[in-house]
Wavefront OBJ file of the C-alpha trace (Angstrom):
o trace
v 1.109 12.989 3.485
v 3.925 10.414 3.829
v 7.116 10.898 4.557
v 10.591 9.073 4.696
v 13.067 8.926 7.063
v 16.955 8.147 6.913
v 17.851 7.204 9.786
v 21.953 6.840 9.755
v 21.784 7.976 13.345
v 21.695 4.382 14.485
v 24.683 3.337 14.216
v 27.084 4.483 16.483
v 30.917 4.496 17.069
v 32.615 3.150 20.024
v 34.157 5.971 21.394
v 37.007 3.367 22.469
v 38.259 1.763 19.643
v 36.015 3.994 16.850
v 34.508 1.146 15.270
v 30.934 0.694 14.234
v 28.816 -0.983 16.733
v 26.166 -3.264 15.611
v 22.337 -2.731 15.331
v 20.432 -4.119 18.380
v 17.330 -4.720 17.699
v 14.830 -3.016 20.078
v 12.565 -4.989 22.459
v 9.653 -2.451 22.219
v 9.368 -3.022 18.641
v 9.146 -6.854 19.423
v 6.708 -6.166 22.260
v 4.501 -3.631 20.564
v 3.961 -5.054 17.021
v 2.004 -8.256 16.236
v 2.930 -9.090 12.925
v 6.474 -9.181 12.584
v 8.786 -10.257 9.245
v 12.672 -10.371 9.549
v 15.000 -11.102 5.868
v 18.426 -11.456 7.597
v 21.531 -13.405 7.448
v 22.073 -15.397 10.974
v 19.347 -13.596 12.966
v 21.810 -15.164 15.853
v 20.586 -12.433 18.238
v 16.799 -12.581 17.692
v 16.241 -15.302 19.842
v 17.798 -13.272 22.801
v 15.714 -10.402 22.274
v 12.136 -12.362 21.968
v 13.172 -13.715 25.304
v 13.557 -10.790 27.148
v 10.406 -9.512 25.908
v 8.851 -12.809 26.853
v 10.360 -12.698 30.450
v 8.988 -9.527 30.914
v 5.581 -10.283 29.630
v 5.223 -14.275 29.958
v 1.791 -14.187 28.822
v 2.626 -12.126 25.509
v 1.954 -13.564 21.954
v 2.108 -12.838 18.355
v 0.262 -13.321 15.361
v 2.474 -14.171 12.746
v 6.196 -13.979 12.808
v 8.134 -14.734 9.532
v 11.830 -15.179 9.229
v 13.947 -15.231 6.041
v 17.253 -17.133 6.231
v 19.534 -17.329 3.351
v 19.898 -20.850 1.667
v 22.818 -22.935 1.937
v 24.032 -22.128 -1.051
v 23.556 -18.459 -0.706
v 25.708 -18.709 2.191
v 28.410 -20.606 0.751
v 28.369 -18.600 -2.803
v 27.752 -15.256 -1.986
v 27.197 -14.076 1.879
v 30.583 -15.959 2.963
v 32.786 -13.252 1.599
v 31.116 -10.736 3.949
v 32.562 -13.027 6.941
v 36.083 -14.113 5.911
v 36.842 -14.980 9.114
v 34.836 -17.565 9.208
v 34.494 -20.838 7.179
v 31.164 -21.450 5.218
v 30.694 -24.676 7.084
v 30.208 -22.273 10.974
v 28.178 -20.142 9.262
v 25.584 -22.499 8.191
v 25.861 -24.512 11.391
v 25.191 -20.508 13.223
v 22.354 -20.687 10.810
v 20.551 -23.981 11.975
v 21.461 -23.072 15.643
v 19.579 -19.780 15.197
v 16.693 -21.355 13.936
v 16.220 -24.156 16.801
v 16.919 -21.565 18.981
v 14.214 -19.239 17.544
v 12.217 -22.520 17.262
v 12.321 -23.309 21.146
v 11.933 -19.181 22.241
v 8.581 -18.818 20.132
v 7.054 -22.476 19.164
v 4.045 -22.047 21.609
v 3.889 -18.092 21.408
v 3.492 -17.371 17.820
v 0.152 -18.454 16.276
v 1.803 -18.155 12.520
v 6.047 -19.087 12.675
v 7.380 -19.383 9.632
v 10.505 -20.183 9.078
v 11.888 -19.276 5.662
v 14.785 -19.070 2.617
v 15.896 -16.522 -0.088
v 17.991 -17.546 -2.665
v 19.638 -13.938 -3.582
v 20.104 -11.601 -0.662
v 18.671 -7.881 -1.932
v 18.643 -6.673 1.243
v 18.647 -7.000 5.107
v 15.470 -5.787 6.537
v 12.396 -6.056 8.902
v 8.569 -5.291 8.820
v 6.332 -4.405 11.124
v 2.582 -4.553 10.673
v 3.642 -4.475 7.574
v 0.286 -4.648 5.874
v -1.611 -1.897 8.050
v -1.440 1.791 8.670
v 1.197 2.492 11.381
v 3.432 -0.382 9.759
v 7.138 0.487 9.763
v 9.568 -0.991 7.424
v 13.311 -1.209 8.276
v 16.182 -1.367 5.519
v 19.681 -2.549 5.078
v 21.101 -2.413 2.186
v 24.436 -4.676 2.448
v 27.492 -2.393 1.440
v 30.593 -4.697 -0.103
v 32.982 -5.884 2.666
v 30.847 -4.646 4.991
v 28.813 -6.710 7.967
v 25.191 -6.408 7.508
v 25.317 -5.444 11.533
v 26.833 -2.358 10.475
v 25.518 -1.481 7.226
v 23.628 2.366 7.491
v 19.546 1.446 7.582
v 16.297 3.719 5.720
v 13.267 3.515 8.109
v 9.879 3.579 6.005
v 6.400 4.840 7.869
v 2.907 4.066 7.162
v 1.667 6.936 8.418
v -1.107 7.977 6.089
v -4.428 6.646 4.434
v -2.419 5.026 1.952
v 1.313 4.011 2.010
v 3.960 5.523 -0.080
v 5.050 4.197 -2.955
v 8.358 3.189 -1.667
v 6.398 1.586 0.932
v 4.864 -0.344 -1.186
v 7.761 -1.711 -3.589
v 9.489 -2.749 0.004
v 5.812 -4.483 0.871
v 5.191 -6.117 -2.095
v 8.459 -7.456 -2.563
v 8.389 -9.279 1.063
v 4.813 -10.622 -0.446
v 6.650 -12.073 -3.283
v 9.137 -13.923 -1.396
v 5.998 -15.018 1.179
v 4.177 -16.544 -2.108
v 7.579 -18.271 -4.043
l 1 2 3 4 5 6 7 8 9 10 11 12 13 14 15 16 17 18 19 20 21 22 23 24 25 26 27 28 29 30 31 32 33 34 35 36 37 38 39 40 41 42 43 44 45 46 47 48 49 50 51 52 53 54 55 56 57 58 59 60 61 62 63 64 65 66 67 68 69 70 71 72 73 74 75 76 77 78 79 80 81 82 83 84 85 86 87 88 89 90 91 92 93 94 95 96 97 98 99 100 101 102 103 104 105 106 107 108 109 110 111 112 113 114 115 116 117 118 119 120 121 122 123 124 125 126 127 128 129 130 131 132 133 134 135 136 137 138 139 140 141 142 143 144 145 146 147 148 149 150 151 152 153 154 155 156 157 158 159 160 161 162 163 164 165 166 167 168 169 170 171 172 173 174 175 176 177 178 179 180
């Protein structure tokens, strides 16, 4: 049997100022999959994270890592209202940064780095041995005004012979963006 999980549990307040704080992504997830896929918008922590798990384990590969940013145009058009702080221009210069920076943390570690774009953002999300049993797919949907770091996330398990079908919509659509 299969089963889905909500998970609005991870995102907390600050008990300080009551505001949302922002997903963190978890270095055992990093550490313990092999085949990793991230569709994000700056991905300006990832680099951080791989790193640590890297200083902990310097000998520690992966197969294929895959990482979605949004085109230029995406950014400027559409994604740039969800920061109006900032100017279009930072946040595709936070872009390129983020992908050197991911570029220098995994060149020699990853035996498949990919570094790709989207053209329409559907949602934020991340897979994990995606295409096995015991693959885990993680879901933001982006909620209007909102920050995608703070945006409540759906957790989907491959935890049976086959995986749901929810699963699969979530797996086949980060096929189609790895084939176009």
């Amino acid at each position: 049997k299969w089963y889905l999980k909500i998970k609005p549990a991870e995102l907390k307040s600050d008990n300080e100022s009551n505001q949302i704080k922002p997903k963190v992504l978890p270095q055992d997830l990093i550490r313990r999959h092999r085949r990793i896929s991230f569709i994000g918008i700056m991905h300006d922590n990832l680099s951080k994270t791989f790193l640590k798990v890297i200083e902990k384990e310097p000998k520690h590969t992966w197969d294929k890592v895959y990482i979605f940013f949004p085109s230029d145009n995406c950014i400027k058009y559409s994604l740039a209202r969800n920061y109006p702080d900032q100017p279009y221009e930072n946040l595709i210069e936070q872009k390129h940064k983020s992908q050197k920076s991911l570029q220098e943390v995994l060149g020699r570690k990853v035996h498949d780095l990919r570094f790709l774009q989207y053209s329409n953002l559907m949602h934020c999300g991340s897979y994990w041995d995606w295409d096995q049993p015991g693959g885990f797919i993680h879901v933001s949907p982006l909620t209007w005004g909102q920050s995608a770091k703070t945006c409540p996330a759906m957790n989907y398990y491959w935890n049976s012979k086959v995986p749901s079908n929810e699963y699969r919509v979530y797996r086949e659509g980060l096929e189609y963006l790895l084939e176009n």
